[in-house]
C-alpha positions, 0 to 999 in steps of 0.5 A: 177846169182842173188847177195844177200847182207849180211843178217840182222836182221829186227825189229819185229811189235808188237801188236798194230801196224796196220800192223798186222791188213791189210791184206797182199798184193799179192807177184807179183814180184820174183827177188833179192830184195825178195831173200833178204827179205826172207834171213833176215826174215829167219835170224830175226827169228833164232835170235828170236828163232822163228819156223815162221815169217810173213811179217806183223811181220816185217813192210810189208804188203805182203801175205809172210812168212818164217817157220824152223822147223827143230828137233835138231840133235838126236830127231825125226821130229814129223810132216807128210811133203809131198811136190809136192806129195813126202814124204821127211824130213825137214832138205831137205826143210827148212827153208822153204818160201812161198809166196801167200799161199792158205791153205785148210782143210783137213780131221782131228781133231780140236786140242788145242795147247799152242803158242806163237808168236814174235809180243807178247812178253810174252803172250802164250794161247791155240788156236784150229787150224786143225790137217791137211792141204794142202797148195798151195804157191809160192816159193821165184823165184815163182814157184808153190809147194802144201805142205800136212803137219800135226802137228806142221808144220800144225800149224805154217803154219796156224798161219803165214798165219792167219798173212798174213791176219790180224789175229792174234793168240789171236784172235784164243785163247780160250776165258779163256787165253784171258781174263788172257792175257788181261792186257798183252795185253793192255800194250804191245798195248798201249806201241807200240802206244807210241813208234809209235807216238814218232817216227812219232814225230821225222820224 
């Protein structure tokens, strides 16, 4: 049996960084050292009060992401979850991990919805994602799933994954929130490349 040491939280990537800029490397090797990583991503994004993370978020140029969008207890799930063709709650599989994901369209509406991500810190806008999606993906030991979802699940899935390809949401965000968030922005980016330099100064 695999042992995985105890979790830890992990420092998240800001705008600016040029790992949320490269597209993720495939995920080829399955073993403790993943585990681990998933575990701490899973751990750095509840710390964050995230639904999702992406392993560009946290410095590793990999095509990996983590999502939990469990509803509090009482409130009903309000998103469609079909995994391996079989119809089941959220609470069963999440959080979830995915590793190689490949997404496909499916029927269904464009919406516009507000979002927000932890690479962004203080900047929200509304961005057009699909309304249903299929989703074929690896799990943390490698094995093959296909996930339809819709809603909220759908979204988050496509936010993470446009991270595991060097998009980012405000490259999605309507042309008006943009231009709001523009000095945000600015700032956030050119004080991460501050802080970037003064740590490759100190090495």
């Amino acid at each position: 049996m695999r042992r995985i040491s105890a979790v830890m939280i992990l420092p998240v990537t800001f705008y600016g960084d040029p790992v949320l800029r490269a597209k993720g490397e495939p995920v080829t090797v399955f073993d403790a050292e993943l585990e681990k990583l998933a575990a701490d991503m899973v751990e750095t994004m509840h710390d964050e009060n995230g639904i999702g993370l992406a392993a560009p978020q946290v410095g590793l140029s990999k095509q990996f992401f983590v999502v939990d969008l469990r509803a509090p207890k009482g409130e009903p799930q309000d998103f469609d979850l079909i995994l391996d063709g079989k119809n089941v709650p959220a609470d069963l599989v999440m959080p979830m991990v995915f590793a190689n994901a490949k997404i496909e369209i499916l029927d269904g509406e464009d919406f516009l919805c507000r979002e927000g991500c932890l690479s962004f810190p203080g900047i929200r806008g509304e961005v057009l994602r699909r309304e249903h999606v299929r989703v074929k993906f690896q799990d943390v030991h490698g094995n093959a799933h296909e996930l339809e979802c819709s809603g909220l699940l759908a979204r988050c899935v496509q936010h993470e994954n446009d991270h595991c390809q060097g998009v980012v949401f405000v490259d999605r965000m309507t042309l008006r929130d943009r231009l709001r968030n523009s000095a945000k922005l600015k700032s956030l980016k050119r004080d991460t490349l501050a802080e970037l330099k003064a740590a490759k100064r100190k090495n």
